[in-house]
N, C-alpha and C positions, 0 to 999 in steps of 0.2 A: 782240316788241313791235310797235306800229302802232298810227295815230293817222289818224284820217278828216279830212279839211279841209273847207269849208263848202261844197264842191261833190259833198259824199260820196262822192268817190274814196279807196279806203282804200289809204296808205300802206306798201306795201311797203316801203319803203327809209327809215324815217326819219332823220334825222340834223341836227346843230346841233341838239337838245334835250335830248339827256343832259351830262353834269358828264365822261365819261368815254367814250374814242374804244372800237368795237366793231369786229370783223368778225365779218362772216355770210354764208351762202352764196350766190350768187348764185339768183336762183330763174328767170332766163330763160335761152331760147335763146341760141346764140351763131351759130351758120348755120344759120337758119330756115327754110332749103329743102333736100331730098334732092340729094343732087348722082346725077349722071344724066352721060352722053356727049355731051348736048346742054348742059352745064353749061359756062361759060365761064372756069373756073377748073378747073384738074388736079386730080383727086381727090386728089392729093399736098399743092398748094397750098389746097385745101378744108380737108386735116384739119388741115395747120401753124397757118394761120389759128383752126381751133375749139381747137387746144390751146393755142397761144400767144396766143392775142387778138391777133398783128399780122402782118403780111403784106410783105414788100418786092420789089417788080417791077421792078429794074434797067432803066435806060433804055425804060422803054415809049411816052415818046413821042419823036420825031425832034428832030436838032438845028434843022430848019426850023422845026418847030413850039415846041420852046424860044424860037427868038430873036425869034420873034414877042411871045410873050409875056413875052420879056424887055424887050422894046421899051416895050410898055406898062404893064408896071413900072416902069422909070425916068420914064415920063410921066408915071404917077399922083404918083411920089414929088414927082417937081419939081411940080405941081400943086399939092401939099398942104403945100409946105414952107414957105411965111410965110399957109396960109390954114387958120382955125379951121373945123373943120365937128365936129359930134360923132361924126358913124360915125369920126373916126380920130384916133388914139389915139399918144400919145408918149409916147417915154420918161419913166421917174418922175423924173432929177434932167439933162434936156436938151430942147429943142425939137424934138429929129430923130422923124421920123416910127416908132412902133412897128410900128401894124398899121394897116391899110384895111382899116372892115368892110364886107358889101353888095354885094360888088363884082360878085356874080351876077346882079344887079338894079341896077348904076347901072353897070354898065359892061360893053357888048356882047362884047368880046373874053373877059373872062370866064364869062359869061354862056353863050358857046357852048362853052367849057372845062366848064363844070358838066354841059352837057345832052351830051357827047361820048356817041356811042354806046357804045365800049366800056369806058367809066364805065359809066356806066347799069347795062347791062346785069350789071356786078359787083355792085353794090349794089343791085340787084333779086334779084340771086340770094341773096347773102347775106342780106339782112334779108327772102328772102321775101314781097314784095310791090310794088308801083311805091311810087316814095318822092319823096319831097322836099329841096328845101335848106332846111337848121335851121339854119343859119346858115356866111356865108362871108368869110374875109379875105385878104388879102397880110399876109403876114410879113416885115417887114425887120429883118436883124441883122446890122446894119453892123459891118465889119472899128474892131477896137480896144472900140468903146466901146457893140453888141451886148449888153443885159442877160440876166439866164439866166429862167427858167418855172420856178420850182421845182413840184416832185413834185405831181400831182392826178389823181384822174380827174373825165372833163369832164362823163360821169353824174351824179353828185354835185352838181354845179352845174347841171346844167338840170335837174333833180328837182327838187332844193329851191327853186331861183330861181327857173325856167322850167314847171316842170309837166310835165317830160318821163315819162309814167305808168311806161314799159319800159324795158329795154334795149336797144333794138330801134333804133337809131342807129350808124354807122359815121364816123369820120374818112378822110379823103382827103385827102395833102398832098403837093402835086407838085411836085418841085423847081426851081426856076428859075437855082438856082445848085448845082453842085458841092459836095456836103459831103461836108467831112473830119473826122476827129475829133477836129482841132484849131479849128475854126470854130463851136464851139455848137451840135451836133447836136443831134437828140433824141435821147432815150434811155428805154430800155423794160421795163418788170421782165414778163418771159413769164411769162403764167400768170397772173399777178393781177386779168386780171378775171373771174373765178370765184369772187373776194370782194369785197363793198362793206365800204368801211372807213366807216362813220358816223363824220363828223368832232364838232367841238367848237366851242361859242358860236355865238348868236344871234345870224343876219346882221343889221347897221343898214341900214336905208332906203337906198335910190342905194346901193349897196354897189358895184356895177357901175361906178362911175365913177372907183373907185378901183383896183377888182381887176384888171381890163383893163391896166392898169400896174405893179401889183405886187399877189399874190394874200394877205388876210391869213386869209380865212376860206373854209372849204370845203380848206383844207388838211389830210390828213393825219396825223397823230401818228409821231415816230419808232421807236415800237415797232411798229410796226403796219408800214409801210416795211420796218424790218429783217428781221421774219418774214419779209415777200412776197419781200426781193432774197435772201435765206439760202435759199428755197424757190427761187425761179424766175432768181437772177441777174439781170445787168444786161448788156441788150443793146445795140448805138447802130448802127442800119443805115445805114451812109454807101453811098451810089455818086453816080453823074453826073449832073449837071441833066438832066431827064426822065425820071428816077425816080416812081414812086408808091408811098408808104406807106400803108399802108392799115391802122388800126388801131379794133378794138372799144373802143364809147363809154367802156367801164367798164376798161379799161387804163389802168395808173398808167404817169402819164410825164411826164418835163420836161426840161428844157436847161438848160445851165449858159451864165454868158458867153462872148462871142466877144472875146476878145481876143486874136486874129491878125488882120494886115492882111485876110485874105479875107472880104469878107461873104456871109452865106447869107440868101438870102430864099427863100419859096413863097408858093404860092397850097395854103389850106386851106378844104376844104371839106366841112359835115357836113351826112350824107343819111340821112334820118330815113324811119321808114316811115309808108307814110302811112296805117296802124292803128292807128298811135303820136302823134296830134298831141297838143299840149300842151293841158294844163288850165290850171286855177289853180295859180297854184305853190305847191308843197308848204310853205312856211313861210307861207303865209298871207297873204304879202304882196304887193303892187302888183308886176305884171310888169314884164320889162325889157324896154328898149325893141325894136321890129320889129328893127330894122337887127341885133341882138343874135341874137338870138330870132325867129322868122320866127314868127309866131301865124295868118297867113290860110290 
C-alpha cells in the first residue's frame, strides 16, 4: 500500500490512515557505509548496531567533560523553571521542566557537543553521508516524580509529522547522569527496526503540543509490541554519565517512570543525513515547528 502527498513524494511508510495497525518490512539501509579499517567503529560494534538497531559506548566521554555539561544542565533548568518559552516542554500534570528543545542552536555548550569530532564522524559513517541535527533536547527525569515515554519509534513521527522521506536518521543520547535500572532508563526491543509498525488514527492539528508531554498518537498497537519483544526481547542499556547510546530512527523504545530519588537526565540528539532532508509531512498537514523539526 502507498499514497503520494501533494508534493509527489510517494510514500513508503504509510500510517495513521488505515482502521487497523500493520507491520512491514523495513525497505532501507541500516549502516549505509561499508565498514573499512579506516571505519570508526569495530566491525564488531558495525554489525551489533546493523542487527540490533542500537549501540551502547560505555563511558565515552570523560568525567571533566560530564561536569561541564552538567553544569549547564542545571543552568538551563534553573533558567526555565518560572519562565514560558515554547521549545520547553513540562510535565503533563506539574510545572517541572520535561525537556529543552534547540539546545544545539541556542545554547553554545551544546552546540559544540553536537559538532564533537568523534560524534560526527560515527554518524557520517553510519548513515553514510555528512548529516545534520533533525532535532535536539535535554531530558530531565527528575528522582520521584520523572514520567515514563511509552513505547514508539521516532521514524513514525517524523514521516508522518515531519516529512522525514528515509530511514536514514540516527539518535544520539549521552548521558549526563548515571542510569540505573531503577531511575527510568530507556529501554530497547533489538531488532525491531527491521519493521515499521503503521500506527492507528488521524493526527489532529498542533498535535505536537500535546504529544511532547504525553504521546496519544503515533503509538503503536499492543500486538504488534508483543510480536517485536517475543522476537527480539527487551533490553535497557544502563552505565555511567558519559555514555552514548546510539540507536536507529526506526527502533522501538521508551522509558517507564523514575520513581527513585536519583534523577537521570541527557542531552539527545538526532542526526539525519543530509540526503534525507524533510519534505512535506506525510499526513498532509502543516509542519512542526523548526525548534521540533530542523527544516533549513
Amino acid at each position: 500500500m502507498s499514497n503520494t502527498t501533494a508534493n509527489s513524494q510517494v510514500d513508503r511508510y504509510p500510517s495513521r490512515i488505515a482502521d487497523q495497525a500493520q507491520l512491514t518490512e523495513r525497505l532501507d539501509p541500516v549502516v549505509y557505509k561499508k565498514w573499512s579499517d579506516a571505519s570508526p567503529l569495530s566491525e564488531e560494534q558495525s554489525a551489533f548496531y546493523e542487527n540490533n538497531g542500537y549501540l551502547f559506548l560505555e563511558e565515552f566521554f570523560s568525567e571533566n567533560e560530564v561536569e561541564a555539561w552538567r553544569q549547564e544542565l542545571a543552568r538551563l533548568q534553573e533558567s526555565y523553571s518560572d519562565r514560558d518559552e515554547a521549545h520547553v516542554i513540562r510535565e503533563p500534570q506539574s510545572k517541572e521542566v520535561r525537556s529543552v528543545f534547540s539546545v544545539h542552536e541556542n545554547n553554545d555548550v551544546f552546540r559544540d557537543l553536537s559538532l564533537h569530532p568523534r560524534l560526527k564522524a560515527i554518524m557520517n559513517y553510519l548513515l553514510g553521508s555528512e548529516t545534520y541535527i533533525h532535532q535536539s533536547r535535554i531530558n530531565f527525569k527528575p528522582g520521584f516524580t520523572g514520567k515514563e515515554f511509552y513505547w514508539h519509534s521516532d521514524f513514525e513521527t517524523w514521516h508522518v509529522e515531519d516529512g522525514m522521506p528515509a530511514m536514514r536518521a540516527l539518535s544520539c543520547s549521552v548521558a549526563l547522569s548515571d542510569n540505573h535500572p531503577f531511575n527510568g532508563p530507556l529501554m530497547v526491543i533489538p531488532g525491531s527496526h527491521k519493521q515499521f509498525v503503521s500506527c492507528v488514527g488521524r493526527t489532529p492539528e498542533n498535535h505536537f503540543k500535546e504529544s511532547l508531554r504525553k504521546q496519544e498518537y503515533g503509538v503503536p498497537d499492543p500486538d504488534s509490541l508483543t510480536e517485536m519483544a517475543d522476537a527480539g526481547g527487551i533490553e535497557m542499556p544502563v552505565g555511567k554519565a558519559g555514555s552514548v547510546l546510539l540507536f536507529d530512527c526506526n527502533l522501538m523504545h521508551g522509558s517507564s517512570s523514575n520513581i527513585s530519588p536519583y534523577p537521570r537526565s541527557n542531552v539527545f540528539m538526532v542526526y539525519n543525513s543530509i540526503n534525507n532532508r524533510l519534505v512535506d509531512p506525510f499526513s498532509g498537514q502543516r509542519p512542526r515547528p523548526d525548534y521540533i523539526a530542523c527544516r533549513k
